[in-house]
C-alpha positions in Angstrom: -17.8 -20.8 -15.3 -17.2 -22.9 -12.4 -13.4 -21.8 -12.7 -14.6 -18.5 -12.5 -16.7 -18.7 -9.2 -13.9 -20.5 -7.7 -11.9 -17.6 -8.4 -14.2 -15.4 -6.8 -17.0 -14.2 -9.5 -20.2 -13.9 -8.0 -22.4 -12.6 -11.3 -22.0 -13.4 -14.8 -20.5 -9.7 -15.2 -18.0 -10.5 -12.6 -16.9 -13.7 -14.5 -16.7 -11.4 -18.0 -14.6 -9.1 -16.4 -11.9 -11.3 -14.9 -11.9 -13.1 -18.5 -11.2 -9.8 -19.9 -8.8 -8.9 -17.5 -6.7 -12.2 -18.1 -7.2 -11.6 -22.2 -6.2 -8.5 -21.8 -2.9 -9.5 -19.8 -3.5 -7.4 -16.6 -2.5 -8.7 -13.5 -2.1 -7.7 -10.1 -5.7 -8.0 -9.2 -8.0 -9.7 -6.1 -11.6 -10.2 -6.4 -13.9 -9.9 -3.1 -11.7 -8.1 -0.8 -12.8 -7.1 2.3 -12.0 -3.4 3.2 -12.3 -1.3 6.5 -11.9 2.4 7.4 -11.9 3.6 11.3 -15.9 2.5 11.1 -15.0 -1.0 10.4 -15.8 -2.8 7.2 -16.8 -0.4 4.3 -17.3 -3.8 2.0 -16.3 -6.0 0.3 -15.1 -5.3 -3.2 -15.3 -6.5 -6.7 -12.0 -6.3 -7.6 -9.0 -4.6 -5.9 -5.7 -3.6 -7.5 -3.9 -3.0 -4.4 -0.5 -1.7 -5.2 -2.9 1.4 -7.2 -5.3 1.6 -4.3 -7.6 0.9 -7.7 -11.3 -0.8 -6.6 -13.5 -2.2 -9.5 -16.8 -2.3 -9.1 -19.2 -4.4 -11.3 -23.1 -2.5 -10.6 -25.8 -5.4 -11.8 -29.3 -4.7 -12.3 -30.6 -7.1 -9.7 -28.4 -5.5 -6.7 -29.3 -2.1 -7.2 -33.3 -1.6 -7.6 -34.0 0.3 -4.5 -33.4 3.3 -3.7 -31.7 2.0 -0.1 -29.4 -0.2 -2.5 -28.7 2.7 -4.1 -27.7 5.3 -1.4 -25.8 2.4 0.1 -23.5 2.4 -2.9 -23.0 5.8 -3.0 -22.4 5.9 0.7 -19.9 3.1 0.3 -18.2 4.7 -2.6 -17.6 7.9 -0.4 -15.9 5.7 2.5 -13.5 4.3 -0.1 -12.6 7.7 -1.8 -12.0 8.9 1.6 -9.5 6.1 2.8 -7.6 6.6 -0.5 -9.2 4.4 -3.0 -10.0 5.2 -6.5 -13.5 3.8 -8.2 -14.9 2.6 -11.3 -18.0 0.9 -11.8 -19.0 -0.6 -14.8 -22.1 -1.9 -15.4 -23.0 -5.5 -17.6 -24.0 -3.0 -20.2 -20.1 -1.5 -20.1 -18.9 -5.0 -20.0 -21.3 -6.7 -22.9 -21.3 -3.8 -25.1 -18.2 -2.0 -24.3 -15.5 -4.5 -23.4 -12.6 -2.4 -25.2 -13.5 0.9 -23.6 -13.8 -0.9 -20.5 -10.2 -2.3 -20.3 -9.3 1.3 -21.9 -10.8 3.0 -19.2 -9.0 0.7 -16.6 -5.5 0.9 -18.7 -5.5 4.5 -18.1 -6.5 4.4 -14.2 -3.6 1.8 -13.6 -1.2 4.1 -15.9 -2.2 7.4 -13.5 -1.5 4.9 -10.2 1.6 4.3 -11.7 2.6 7.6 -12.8 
């Protein structure tokens, strides 16, 4: 896990995801990359695949129990559809429960950047 962290996981989710990533043999990914619009820093996100314009974001629990966490998401999300970027967020549940749809899901997202 230590590997992990130092490759810029910040939650156990984060760390399942880039394992599944590498397992699943897709590359050209960054973790925790900072991204601005004309208002300045929108956030910094999960993971970017920036040759797709392609952010991942991994929702935990703990993060987002408020409703100000919440609308601060959403607000976020809107700021990075505007500038271009496509979203998914997948939540532990997706990543636990679900890891096949999950790199299914992002398979086909690269596959329509690519297109």
């Amino acid at each position: 896990m230590l590997a992990d962290v130092g490759r810029g996981a910040h939650s156990g989710a984060e760390v399942k995801v880039h394992r599944l990533l590498r397992d699943a043999g897709i590359s050209g990914w960054m973790t925790n990359v900072p991204l601005h619009d004309d208002a300045g820093l929108i956030g910094v996100v999960d993971i970017l695949f920036p040759g797709q314009r392609l952010v991942i974001e991994i929702d935990g629990r703990a993060d987002h129990f408020d409703e100000r966490a919440f609308q601060h998401d959403r607000s976020r999300q809107n700021r990075l559809i505007a500038r271009g970027y496509r979203v998914l967020r997948f939540t532990w549940d997706d990543v636990v429960r679900r890891p096949t749809e999950v790199i299914a899901t992002l398979r086909h997202a690269l596959s329509l950047a690519a297109a």
